[in-house]
C-alpha positions in Angstrom: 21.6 -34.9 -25.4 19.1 -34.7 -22.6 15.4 -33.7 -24.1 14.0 -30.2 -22.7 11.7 -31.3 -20.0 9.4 -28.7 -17.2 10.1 -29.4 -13.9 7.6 -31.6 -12.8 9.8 -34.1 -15.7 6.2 -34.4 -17.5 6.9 -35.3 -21.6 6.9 -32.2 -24.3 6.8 -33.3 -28.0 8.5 -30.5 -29.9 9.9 -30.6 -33.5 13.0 -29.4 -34.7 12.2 -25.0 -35.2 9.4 -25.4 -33.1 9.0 -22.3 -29.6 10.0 -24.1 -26.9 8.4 -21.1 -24.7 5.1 -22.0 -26.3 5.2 -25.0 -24.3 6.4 -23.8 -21.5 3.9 -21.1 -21.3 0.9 -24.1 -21.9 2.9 -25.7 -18.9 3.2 -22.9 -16.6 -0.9 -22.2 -17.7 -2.0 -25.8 -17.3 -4.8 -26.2 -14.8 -3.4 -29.0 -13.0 -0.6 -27.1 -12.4 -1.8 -25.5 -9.3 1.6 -23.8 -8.1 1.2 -20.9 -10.8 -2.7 -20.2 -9.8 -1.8 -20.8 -6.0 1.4 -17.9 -6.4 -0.8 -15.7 -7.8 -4.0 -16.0 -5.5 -2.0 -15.7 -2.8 -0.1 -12.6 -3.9 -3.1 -10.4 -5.3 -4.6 -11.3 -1.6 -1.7 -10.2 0.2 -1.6 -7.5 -1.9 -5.1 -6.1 -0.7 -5.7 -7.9 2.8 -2.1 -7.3 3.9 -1.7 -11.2 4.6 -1.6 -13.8 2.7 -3.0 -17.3 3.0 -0.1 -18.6 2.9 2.9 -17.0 4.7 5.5 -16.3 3.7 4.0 -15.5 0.4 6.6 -16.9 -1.6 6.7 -20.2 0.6 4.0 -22.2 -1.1 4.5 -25.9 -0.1 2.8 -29.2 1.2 4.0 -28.5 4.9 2.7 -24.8 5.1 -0.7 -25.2 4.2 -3.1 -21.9 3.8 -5.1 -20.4 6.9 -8.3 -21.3 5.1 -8.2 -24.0 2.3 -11.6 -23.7 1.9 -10.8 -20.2 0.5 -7.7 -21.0 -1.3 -9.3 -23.8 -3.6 -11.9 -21.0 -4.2 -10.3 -18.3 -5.3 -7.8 -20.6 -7.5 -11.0 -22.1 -9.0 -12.1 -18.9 -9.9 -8.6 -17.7 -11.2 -8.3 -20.3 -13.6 -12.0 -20.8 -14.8 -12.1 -17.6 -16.1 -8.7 -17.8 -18.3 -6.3 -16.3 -15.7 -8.0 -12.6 -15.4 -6.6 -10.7 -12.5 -8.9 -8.3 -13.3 -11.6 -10.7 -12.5 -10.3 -12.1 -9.1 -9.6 -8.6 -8.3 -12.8 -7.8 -8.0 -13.9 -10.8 -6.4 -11.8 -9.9 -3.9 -12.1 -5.9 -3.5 -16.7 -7.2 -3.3 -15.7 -9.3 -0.7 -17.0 -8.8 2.9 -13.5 -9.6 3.9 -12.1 -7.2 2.4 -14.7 -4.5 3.4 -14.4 -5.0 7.0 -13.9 -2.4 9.8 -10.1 -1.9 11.4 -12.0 -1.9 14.5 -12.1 -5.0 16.7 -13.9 -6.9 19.0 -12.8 -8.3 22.4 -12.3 -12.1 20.5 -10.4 -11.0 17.3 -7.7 -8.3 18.9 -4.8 -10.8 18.6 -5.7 -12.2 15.4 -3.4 -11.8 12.4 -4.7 -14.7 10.5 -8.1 -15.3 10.2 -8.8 -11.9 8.4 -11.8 -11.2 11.0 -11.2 -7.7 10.8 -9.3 -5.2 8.0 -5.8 -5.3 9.4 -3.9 -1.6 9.5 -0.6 -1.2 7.6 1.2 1.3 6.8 1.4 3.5 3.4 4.1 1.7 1.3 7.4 3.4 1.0 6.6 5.1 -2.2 3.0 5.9 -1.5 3.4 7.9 1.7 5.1 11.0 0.4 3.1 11.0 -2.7 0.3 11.5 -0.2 2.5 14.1 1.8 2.5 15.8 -1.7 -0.8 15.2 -2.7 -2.4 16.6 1.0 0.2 19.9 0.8 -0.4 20.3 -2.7 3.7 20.5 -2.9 5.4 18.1 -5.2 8.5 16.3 -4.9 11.5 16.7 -6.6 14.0 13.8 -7.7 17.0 14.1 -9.5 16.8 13.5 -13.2 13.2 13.6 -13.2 10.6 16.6 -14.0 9.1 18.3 -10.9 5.6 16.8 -10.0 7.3 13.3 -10.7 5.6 10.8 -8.2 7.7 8.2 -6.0 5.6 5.4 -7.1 6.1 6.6 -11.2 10.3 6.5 -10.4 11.3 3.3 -13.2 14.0 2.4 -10.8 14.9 2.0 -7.5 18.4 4.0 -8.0 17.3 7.0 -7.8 18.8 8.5 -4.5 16.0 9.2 -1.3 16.3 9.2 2.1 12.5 9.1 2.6 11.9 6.1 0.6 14.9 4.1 2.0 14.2 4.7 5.6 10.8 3.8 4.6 12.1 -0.1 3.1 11.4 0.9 -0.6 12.6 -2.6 -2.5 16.0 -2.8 -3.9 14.8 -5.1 -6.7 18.0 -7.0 -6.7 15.7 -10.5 -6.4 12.4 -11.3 -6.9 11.8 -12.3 -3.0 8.8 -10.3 -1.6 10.9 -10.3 1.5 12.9 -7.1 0.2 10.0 -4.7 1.0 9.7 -3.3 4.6 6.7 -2.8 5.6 7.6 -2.6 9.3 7.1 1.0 11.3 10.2 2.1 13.0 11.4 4.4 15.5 13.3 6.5 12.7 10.6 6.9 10.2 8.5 8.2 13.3 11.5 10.7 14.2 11.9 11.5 10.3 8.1 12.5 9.8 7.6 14.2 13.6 11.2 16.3 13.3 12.4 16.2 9.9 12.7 19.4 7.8 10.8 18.3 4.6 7.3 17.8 6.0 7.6 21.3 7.6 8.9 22.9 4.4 5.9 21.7 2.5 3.7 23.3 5.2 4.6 25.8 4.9 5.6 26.5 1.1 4.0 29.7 -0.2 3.2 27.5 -3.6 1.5 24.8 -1.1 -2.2 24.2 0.2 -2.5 25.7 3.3 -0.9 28.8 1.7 -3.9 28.9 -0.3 -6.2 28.4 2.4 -5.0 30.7 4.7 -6.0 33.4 2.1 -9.9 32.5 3.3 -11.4 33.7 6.1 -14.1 31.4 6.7 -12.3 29.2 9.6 -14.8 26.4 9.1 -14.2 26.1 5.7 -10.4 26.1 6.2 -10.5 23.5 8.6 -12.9 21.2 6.7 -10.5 21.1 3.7 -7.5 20.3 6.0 -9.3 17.3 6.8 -10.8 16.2 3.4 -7.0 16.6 2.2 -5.6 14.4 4.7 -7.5 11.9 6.3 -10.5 12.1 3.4 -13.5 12.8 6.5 -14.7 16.2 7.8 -13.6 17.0 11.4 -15.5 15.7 14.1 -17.4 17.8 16.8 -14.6 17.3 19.7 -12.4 18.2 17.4 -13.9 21.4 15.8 -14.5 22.2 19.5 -10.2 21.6 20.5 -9.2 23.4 17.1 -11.7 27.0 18.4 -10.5 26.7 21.6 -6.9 27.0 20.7 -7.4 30.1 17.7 -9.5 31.5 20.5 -6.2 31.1 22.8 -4.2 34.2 20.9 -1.7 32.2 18.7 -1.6 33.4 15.7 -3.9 32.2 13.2 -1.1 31.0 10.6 0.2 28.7 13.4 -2.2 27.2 14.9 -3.6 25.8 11.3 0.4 25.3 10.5 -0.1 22.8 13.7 -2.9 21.6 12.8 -1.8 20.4 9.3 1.1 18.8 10.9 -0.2 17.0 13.3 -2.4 15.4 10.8 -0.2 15.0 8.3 1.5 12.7 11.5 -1.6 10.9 12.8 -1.9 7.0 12.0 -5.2 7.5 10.4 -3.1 9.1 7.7 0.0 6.8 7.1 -2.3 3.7 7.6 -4.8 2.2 5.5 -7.5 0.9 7.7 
């Protein structure tokens, strides 16, 4: 009979009723064994930056070497120094100046998708971005065999049927690859969000925020919270300027802040972080 072994083939002593998984779990844990830190570095920063140091992000090996090693060996140093706490190397990470860089470039970094010299834009994840439709409109979801107010990213399964979050690549689950997320923006989810019924019904639900907000009649005010609600800034001068002009124009007041909603509810500085 062939004697349990990990696979780097390295010797385990175990006696007859002894937890096999206890020495797996010292195996998988042992600081030499720089595979298990290195996967989990490499995801946590992918998870934040939107790249990882080493891409793919499941492809660690010899012959794909991270972007910056100097990094790499840094953060797994920290990662395992301090007993494996994510907590910990999350918040190295989210202190970083790396992380707390502008979206904006500079003439030399436009092209760069490596290097992490600027914060690089990416669209909300599939389950976040009508959560924050719902959130801005003040109008929940609703998912079958789940209570009203449920959020996308709460759903315990991926079973549950949406068209939303499957145009929008929600994971299937069906392997542990991180390649089954889709991440990528695409003419349909543009179409869906620009001519699609469901953003317009939340608009305009008599339950919803602008519904609310319309009751006021301090126009300022009105458009201030639009703004806070949906891309989390007040409205800048040209635009405060654009939005008078058109009320001033003699549409009618509920439409013009119905198209106003919309078309932030559809600007990238919503559906990306940046």
């Amino acid at each position: 009979m062939m004697a349990p072994q990990p696979l780097d083939r390295s010797p385990i002593e175990a006696s007859p009723g002894d937890d096999l998984r206890q020495q797996l779990g010292r195996w998988i844990t042992d600081p030499q064994n720089k595979n298990f830190s290195g996967a989990m570095v490499n995801r946590l920063w992918k998870h934040f930056m939107g790249v990882g140091l080493v891409e793919p992000v499941d492809d660690l090996r010899a012959s794909n070497p991270p972007t910056n090693p100097e990094l790499w060996a840094a953060l797994n140093r920290e990662f395992v120094s301090h007993g494996y706490d994510v907590k910990h190397l999350m918040r190295l990470i989210l202190n970083s100046r790396a992380y707390q860089l502008s979206s904006d470039t500079l003439p030399g970094n436009q092209m760069d998708r490596r290097f992490f010299s600027h914060y690089y834009a990416r669209r909300l994840p599939a389950e976040v971005m009508p959560d924050a439709g719902s959130a801005a409109t003040d109008v929940p979801d609703e998912f079958k065999g789940y209570p009203v107010g449920t959020r996308a990213v709460q759903l315990p399964e991926p079973g549950v049927s949406s068209y939303f979050l499957m145009l929008f690549g929600r994971s299937d689950r069906v392997t542990a690859c991180a390649c089954e997320r889709n991440g990528e923006v695409t003419l349909p989810q543009l179409l869906h969000l620009q001519n699609g019924g469901d953003l317009v019904k939340k608009i305009r639900a008599d339950e919803g925020r602008l519904a609310a907000l319309l009751k006021e009649n301090d126009d300022k005010k009105l458009i201030e919270q639009l703004f806070l609600a949906t891309v989390a800034r007040s409205p800048k001068d040209d635009e405060l300027t654009a939005i008078r002009q058109t009320l001033a124009g003699g549409d009618a007041r509920e439409e013009v802040y119905r198209d106003l909603f919309w078309a932030l509810l559809n600007s990238k500085e919503f559906a990306f972080d940046h």
